[in-house]
C-alpha positions in Angstrom: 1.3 -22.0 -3.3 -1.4 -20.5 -5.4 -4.7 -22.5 -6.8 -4.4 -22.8 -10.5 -7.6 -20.8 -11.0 -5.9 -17.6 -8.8 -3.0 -17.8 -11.4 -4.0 -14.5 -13.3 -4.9 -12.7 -10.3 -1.7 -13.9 -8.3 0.2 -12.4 -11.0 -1.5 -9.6 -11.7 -0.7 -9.0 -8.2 2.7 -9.6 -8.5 3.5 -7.1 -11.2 1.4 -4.3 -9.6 3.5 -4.8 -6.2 6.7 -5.3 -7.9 6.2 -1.8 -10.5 4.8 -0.1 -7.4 8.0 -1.1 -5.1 10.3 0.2 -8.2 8.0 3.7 -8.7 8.5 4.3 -4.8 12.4 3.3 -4.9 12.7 5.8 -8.3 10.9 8.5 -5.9 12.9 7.9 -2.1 15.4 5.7 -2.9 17.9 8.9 -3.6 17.1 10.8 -0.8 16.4 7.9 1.5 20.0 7.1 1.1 21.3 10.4 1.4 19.7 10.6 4.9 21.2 7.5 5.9 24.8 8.2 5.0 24.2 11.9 6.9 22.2 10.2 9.8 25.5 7.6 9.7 27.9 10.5 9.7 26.4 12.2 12.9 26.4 9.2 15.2 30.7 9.4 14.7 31.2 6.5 12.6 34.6 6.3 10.4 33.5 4.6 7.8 31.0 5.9 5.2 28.8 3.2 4.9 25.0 4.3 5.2 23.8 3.2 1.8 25.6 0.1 2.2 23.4 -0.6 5.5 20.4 0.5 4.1 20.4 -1.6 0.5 22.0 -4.8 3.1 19.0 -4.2 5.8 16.3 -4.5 2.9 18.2 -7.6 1.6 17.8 -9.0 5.1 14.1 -8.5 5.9 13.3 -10.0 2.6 14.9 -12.7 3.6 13.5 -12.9 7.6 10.1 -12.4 5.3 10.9 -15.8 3.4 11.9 -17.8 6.2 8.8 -17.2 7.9 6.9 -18.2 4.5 4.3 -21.0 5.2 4.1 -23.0 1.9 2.6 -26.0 2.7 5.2 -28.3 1.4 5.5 -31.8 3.5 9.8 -31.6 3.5 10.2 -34.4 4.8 8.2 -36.1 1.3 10.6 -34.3 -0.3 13.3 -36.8 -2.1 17.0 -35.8 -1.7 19.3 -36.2 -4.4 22.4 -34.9 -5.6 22.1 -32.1 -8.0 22.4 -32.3 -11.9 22.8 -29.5 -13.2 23.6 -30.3 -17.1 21.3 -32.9 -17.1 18.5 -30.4 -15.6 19.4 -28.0 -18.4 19.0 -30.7 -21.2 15.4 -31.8 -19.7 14.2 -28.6 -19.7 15.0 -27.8 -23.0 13.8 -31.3 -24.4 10.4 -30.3 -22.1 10.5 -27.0 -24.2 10.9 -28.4 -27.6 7.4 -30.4 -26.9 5.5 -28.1 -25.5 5.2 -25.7 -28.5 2.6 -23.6 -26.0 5.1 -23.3 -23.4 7.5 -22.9 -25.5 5.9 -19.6 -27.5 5.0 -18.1 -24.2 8.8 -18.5 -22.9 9.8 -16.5 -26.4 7.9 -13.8 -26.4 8.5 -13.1 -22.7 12.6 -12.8 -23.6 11.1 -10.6 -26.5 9.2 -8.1 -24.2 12.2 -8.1 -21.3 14.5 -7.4 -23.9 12.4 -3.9 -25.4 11.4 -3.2 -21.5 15.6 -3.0 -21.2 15.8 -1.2 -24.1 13.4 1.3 -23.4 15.3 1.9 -20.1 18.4 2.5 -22.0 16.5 4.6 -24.5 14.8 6.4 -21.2 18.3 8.5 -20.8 18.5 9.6 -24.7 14.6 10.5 -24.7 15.8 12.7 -21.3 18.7 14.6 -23.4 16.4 15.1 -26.1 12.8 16.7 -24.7 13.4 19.9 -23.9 10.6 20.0 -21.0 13.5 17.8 -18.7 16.8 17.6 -17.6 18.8 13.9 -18.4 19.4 13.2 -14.9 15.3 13.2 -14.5 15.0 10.4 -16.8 13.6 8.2 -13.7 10.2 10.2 -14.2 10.1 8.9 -17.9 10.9 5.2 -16.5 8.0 6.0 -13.8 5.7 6.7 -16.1 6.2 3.0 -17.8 6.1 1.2 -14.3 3.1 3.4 -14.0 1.7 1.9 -16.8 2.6 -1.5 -16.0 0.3 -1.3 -12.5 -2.8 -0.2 -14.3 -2.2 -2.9 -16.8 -1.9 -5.7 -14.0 -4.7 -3.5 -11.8 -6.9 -4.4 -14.7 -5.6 -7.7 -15.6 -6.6 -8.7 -11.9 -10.3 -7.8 -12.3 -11.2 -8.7 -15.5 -8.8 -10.7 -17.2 -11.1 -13.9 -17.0 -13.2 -12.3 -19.4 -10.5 -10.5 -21.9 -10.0 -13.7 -23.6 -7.1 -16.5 -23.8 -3.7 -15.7 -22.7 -2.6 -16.2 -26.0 -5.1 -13.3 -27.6 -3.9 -11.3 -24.7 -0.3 -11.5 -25.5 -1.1 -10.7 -29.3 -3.6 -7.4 -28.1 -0.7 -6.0 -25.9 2.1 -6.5 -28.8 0.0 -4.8 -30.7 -0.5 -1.7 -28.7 2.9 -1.8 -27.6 3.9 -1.6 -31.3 1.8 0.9 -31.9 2.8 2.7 -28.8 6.5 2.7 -29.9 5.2 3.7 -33.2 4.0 6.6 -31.3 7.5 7.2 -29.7 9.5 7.2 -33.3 6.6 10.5 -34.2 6.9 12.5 -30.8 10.2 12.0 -28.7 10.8 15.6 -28.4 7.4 16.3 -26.8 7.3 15.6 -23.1 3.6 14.6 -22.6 3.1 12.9 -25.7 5.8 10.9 -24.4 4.9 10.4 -21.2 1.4 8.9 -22.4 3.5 7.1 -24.8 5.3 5.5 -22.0 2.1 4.9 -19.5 0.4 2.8 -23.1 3.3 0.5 -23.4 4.1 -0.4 -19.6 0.0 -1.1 -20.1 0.6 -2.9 -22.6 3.7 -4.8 -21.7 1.9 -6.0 -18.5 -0.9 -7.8 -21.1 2.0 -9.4 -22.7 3.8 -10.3 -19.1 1.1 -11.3 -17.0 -0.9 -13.9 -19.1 1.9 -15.2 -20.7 3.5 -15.6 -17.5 0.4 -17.3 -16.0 0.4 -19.6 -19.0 3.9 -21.0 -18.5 3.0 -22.0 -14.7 -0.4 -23.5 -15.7 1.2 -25.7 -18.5 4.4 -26.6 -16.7 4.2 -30.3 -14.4 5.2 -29.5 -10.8 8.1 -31.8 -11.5 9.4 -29.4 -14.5 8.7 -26.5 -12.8 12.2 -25.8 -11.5 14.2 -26.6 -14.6 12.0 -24.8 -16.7 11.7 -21.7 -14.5 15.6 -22.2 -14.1 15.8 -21.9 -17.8 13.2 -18.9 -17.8 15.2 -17.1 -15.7 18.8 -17.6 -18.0 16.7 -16.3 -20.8 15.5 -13.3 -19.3 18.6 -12.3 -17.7 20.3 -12.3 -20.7 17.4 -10.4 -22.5 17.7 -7.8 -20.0 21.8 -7.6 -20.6 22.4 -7.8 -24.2 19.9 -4.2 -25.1 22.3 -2.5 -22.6 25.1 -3.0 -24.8 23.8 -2.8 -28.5 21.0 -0.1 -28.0 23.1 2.9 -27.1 25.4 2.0 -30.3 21.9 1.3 -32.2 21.1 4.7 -31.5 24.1 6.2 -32.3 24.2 4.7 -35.3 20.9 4.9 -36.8 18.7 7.3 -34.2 16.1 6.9 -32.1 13.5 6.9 -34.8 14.6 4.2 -36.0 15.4 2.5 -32.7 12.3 2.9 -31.7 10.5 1.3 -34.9 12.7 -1.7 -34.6 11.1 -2.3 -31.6 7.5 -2.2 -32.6 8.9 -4.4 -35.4 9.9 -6.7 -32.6 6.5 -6.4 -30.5 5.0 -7.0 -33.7 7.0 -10.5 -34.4 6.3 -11.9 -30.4 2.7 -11.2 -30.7 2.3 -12.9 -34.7 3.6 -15.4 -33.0 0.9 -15.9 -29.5 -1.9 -14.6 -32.8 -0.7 -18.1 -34.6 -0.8 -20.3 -31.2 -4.7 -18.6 -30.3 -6.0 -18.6 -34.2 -4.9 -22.7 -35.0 -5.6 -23.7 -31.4 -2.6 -25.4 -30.8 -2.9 -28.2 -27.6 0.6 -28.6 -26.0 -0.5 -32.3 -25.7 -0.3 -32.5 -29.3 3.1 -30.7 -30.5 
């Protein structure tokens, strides 16, 4: 839908909507559905099913909001065939394995989802730990990363044309976001320090997410689009599940210190390798 020159600024969009729509959820979403179950309760119904209502009404005006989507697509160009869904798989990833561009971008976006998950795990320990807090108030610590993540995108969408390639951009943010965790290892007993902390790497991670992200729909071949997307999406979702099971054992183990240097250690790795793409100038027509 979007012009490929709008890319950067489409996403940039994106990301500052989507972190916004989480901040606000963090702040009402409790109390929102607290009023609805009492609301629910008062107009005699048996069953206790307020929240349910709520969380199923926003489902269905998202989708309402869809269907009236104009896109411009011509359906009736569109060809209809039976899907192949093994076959898709094996395309994409033979797609993937020539387009070393692509294919970096894709990495190092599974690398930042999976620290983003881990630092939402960590969020709860870092609670428990800084006195300033309570451990149920660990949503404010998330906030302050989301928070982060909007100014990122805010500025992204204003002057990202003249920060430099995607690839540099992706290197700059791993960077900071190492440093950042760095930062986190030192002072995760100190609320504010952490707080900043926090703000710097959702900044940061949005330099990582938005170019990179604007890179894989600029290189991709309309007709690729879905299986590599399709793919994209596999990746991150496991990303996002696999740090919910090892970091809290991680940290258990080992502490958060160290936790949270394996992660700049891992910011670190994405962005050598979006430094190495950007510095040798690779051309995706020629891997």
């Amino acid at each position: 839908m979007v012009e490929r020159r709008h890319l950067l600024s489409a996403n940039s969009l994106y990301t500052t909507t989507m972190m916004g729509s989480l901040i606000v959820g963090f702040a009402v979403g409790e109390p929102l559905l607290a009023i609805a179950d009492t609301v629910f309760a008062q107009v005699g119904a048996a069953a206790d099913i307020g929240k349910e209502l709520v969380v199923g009404g926003c489902y269905a005006i998202a989708g309402l909001l869809l269907l009236l989507l104009q896109t411009g697509e011509n359906l009736n160009s569109l060809e209809r065939e039976t899907p192949h869904v093994w076959q898709d798989i094996q395309e994409g990833l033979r797609y993937l394995g020539q387009q070393r561009q692509v294919r970096a971008a894709l990495m190092q976006l599974v690398i930042l989802f999976s620290i983003v998950a881990a630092l939402s795990v960590m969020a709860v320990r870092l609670a428990q730990v800084i006195p300033e807090i309570k451990a149920s108030q660990f949503g404010f610590l998330l906030a302050a990363g989301g928070v982060g993540m909007v100014i990122g995108a805010t500025i992204l969408g204003h002057f990202g044309a003249r920060l430099g390639s995607r690839n540099r951009l992706g290197f700059y943010g791993s960077l900071g976001m190492a440093i950042a965790l760095v930062g986190l290892a030192l002072f995760s007993q100190r609320l504010w320090p952490t707080v900043l902390l926090l703000t710097a790497i959702g900044t940061f991670a949005a330099m990582i997410g938005v170019p990179l992200q604007t890179t894989i729909q600029e290189e991709t071949p309309e007709e690729m689009r879905g299986k590599v997307f399709g793919l994209q999406n596999n990746a991150v979702n496991i990303a996002l599940s696999l740090p919910l099971a090892l970091v809290g054992v991680a940290e258990t183990l080992l502490g958060l210190q160290t936790v949270f240097l394996g992660l700049a250690a891992l910011a670190i790795a994405g962005g050598s390798l979006t430094w190495y793409i950007s510095v040798t100038g690779v051309n995706p027509s020629e891997s």
